[in-house]
N, C-alpha and C positions, 0 to 999 in steps of 0.2 A: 504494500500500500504506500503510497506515494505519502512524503511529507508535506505539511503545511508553506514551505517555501518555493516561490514564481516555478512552475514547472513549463510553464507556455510564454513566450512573447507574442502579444497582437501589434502588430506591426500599422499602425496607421498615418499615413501621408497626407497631409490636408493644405490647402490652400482656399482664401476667400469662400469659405461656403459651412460657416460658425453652426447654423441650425439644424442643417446634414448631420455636418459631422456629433452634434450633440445626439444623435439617435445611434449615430455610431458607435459612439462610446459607452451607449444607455445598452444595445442589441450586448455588448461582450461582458456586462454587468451582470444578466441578465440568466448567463449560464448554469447550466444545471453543476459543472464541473468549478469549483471554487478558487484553483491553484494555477493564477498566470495574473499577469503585468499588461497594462494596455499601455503603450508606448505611444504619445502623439507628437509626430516631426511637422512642424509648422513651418513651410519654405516663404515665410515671411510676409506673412498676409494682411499684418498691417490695419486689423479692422479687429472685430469683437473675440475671434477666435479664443484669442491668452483667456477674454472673461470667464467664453462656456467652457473652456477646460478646468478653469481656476475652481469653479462651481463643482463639476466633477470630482476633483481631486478632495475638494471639502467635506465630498459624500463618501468619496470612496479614496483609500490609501492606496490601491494597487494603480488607480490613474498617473502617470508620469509625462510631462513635457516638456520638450525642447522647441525651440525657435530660432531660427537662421535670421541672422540681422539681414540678411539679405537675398534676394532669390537666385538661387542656386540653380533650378531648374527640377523637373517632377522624377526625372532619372536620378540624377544627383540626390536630389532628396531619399530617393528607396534605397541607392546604394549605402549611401551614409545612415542611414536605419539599419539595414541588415547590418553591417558592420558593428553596431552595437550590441548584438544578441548574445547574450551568456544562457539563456536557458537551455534546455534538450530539445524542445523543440518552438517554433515559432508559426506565425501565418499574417497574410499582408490582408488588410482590408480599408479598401477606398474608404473616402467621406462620405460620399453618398449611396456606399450599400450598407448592408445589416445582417447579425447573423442570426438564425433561426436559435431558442434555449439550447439545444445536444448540441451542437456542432463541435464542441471538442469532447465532450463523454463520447460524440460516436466515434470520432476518428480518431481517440485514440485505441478504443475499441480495437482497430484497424492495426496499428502497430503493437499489441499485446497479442494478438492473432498472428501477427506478420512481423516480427521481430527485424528481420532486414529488412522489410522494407524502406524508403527514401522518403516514399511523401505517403499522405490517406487521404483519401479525398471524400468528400460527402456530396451530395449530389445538390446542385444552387438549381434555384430555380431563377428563369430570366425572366424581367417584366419592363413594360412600359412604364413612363414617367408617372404615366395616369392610375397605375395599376394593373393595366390588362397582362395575364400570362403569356408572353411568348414561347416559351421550351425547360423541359429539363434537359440538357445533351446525355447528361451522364446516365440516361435511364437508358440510350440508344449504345450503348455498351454489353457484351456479352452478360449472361446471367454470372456471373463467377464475381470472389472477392478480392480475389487475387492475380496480379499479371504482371511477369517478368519478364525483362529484356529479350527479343526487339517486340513482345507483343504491349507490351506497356507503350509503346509510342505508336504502333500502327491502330491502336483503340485513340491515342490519345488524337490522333490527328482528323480535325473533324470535328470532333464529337467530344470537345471539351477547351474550350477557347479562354478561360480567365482561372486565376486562383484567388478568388473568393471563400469556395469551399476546401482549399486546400490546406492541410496542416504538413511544414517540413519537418526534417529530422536535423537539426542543425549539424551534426556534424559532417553530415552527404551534406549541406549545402556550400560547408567551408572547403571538403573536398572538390566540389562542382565547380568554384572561383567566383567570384565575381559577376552583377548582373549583367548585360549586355545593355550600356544606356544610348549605342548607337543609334538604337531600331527603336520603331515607335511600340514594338507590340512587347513589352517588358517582359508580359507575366507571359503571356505564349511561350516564348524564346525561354524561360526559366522552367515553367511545366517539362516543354520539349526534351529540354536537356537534362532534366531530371529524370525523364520518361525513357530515357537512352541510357541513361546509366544504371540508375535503380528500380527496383521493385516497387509495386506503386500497391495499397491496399484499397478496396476501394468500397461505402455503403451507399446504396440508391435511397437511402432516408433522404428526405429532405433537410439540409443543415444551412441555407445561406442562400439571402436572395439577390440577386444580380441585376442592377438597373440602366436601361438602355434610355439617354437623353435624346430627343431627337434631335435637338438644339447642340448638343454637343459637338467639339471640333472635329473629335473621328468621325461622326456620322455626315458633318457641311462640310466636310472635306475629305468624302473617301476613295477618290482617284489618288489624289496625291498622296495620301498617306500606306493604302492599302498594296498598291503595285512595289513599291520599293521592298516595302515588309519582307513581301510573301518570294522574290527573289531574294532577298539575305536568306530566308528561312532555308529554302530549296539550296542555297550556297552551303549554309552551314552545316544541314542533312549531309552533303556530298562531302564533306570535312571532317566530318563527326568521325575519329577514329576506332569508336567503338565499335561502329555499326557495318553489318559484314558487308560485301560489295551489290550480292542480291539482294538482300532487305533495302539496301539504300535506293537501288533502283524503284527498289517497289514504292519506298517512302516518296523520293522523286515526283515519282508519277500522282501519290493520290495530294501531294500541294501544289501539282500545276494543274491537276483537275479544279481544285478548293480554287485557284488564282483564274483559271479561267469561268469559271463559275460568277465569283466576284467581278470580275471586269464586265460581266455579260449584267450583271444588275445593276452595276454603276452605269452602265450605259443608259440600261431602260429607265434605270430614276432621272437621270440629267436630260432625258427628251420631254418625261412628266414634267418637268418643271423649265421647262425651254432653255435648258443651260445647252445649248446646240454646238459649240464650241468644246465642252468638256463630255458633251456623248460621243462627238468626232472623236476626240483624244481616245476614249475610254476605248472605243469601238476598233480604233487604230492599232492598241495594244492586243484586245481581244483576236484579232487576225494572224498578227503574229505569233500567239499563241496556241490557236485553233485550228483542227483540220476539220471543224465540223462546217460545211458548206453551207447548208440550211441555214443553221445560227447566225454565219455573219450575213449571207443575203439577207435573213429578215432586221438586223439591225441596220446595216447599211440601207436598206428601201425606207424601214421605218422612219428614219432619219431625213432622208428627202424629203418621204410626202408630209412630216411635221413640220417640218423647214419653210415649205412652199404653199401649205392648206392650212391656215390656221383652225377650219375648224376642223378638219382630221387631227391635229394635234390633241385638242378638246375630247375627241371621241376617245381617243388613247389614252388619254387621262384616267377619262370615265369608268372606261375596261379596268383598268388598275385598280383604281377605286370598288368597283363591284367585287374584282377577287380580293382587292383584303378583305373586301366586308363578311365573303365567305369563310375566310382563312378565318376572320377572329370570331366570326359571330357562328357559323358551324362546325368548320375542322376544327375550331378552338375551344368548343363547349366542353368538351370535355375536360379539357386541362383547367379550364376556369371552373367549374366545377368542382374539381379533384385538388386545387389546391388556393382558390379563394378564400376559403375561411381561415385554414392554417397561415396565409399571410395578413391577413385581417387581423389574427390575435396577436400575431407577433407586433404588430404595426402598432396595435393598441396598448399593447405592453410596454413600449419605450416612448411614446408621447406626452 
């Protein structure tokens, strides 16, 4: 049985966004599991932040903060976080997600099961700003608890994009080096690498909810950001000297599928929205990555007659609009269903 001293570091990076982040710090309070430290790195936010953590720390003594006299940048800040971790194990969580009560009773569940394993992961659910359910990934995962190298990264690719839900083992992580603060996609590129060297445990409980802004910069700006990504990614797969020459190939191929996939819906969002300039671009790419014929005739036409007919543009819209409407309001009942309420009370419990 575990003692009474910090057994977990929560890792939180926050910048200008004080009342988030207070539900963040309220979600790891809130834990069924008593024995960890919530560490908040303020990269200098310059506004109310210092008070809502000050309030925290008043309620609770495991709250701790730091604040950068100046901004450092959101990479810098995580690396300079992880660098601070003395506990066994650790986990990162945004300002503006939250974790469900179990999320470390289950995962550590996960390594008392799985003793090497690297990381545990619990299964996040992802949602709109507004609340609507978009995905669990992690349920799209084989039925099994356990996956070891190279099946831990050909599960992980795809089918699990952020570590919200994830708890490390800190000393795979000090083995592991260093985050990659090149590349925009941190936790990806950290998962990945994790998933290529170690054993990964893994529970489909729900432990952490994951929030997609619409407004946010990766989302108003996902050509620029997305395309550079996903070629480091696919570079560093090919580098990765762990991983045998056939696996790599196979890995190869399912991130230039993910990267053509991505180009083809940045495309069709920037025609929705007459960004006609950056569907070119988007579409540009998508070609020379694509041998699918179909695919690019229909974005390249699509592109013309939006171009040239404004109300063809409109109609194209409109179709979009009808299938998400289907996506959230039938393919999606289910999941809104099956996990509205459990984010409802969680939601309710740290307000």
């Amino acid at each position: 049985m575990l003692n009474s001293s910090p057994h977990i570091t929560t890792i939180i990076p926050t910048y200008k966004r004080p009342e988030k982040l207070r539900k963040a710090i309220e979600s790891v309070l809130y834990q069924t599991y008593p024995y960890f430290q919530v560490c908040i790195y303020d990269n200098a936010s310059g506004d109310s932040t210092a008070d809502v953590v000050t309030e925290c720390i008043n309620k609770d003594p495991r709250v701790f903060y730091r604040s950068h006299s100046q901004d450092i940048g959101a990479g810098e800040n995580m690396q300079f976080a992880l660098k601070q971790v003395t506990t066994p194990f650790f986990s990162f969580l945004a300002d503006d997600d939250f974790l469900l009560p179990e999320f470390y009773e289950t995962t550590l569940k996960g390594f008392e099961k799985y003793p090497d394993a690297g990381c545990s992961l619990g299964a996040v659910i992802e949602i709109e700003d507004h609340g609507e359910v978009i995905g669990v990934p992690l349920t799209r995962w084989q039925d099994r608890e356990y996956f070891s190298p190279p099946n831990s990264l050909l599960e992980m690719i795809g089918k699990y994009s952020n570590w919200t839900g994830a708890l490390f083992r800190t000393a795979a992580a000090n083995q592991l080096g260093s985050l990659d603060t090149s590349i925009s996609a941190i936790d990806v590129d950290f998962l990945f690498r994790f998933a290529a060297r170690y054993p990964v445990a893994i529970s489909k409980k729900p432990c952490a909810v994951f929030v997609h802004h619409t407004s946010s910069y990766s989302n108003t700006h996902v050509l620029e950001l997305y395309w550079p990504t996903w070629l480091k990614l696919i570079t560093k797969i090919h580098e990765e000297k762990e991983i045998l020459p056939e696996i790599k190939i196979q890995l190869e191929h399912m991130l230039e599928t993910d990267l053509q996939r991505g180009l083809f819906v940045a495309a069709v969002k920037c025609i929705e929205k007459k960004k006609f300039q950056e569907a070119a671009a988007a579409i540009e790419l998508f070609c020379q990555q694509s041998s699918s014929k179909g695919k690019r005739n229909f974005l390249t036409t699509t592109l013309t007659i939006c171009q040239r007919f404004p109300f063809m543009q409109r109609g194209f819209s409109a179709l979009l609009g009808l299938r998400r409407f289907w996506k959230r309001h039938i393919k999606g009942f289910r999941l809104q269903r099956k996990y509205r309420k459990l984010i409802a009370r969680a939601r309710g419990a740290v307000l």
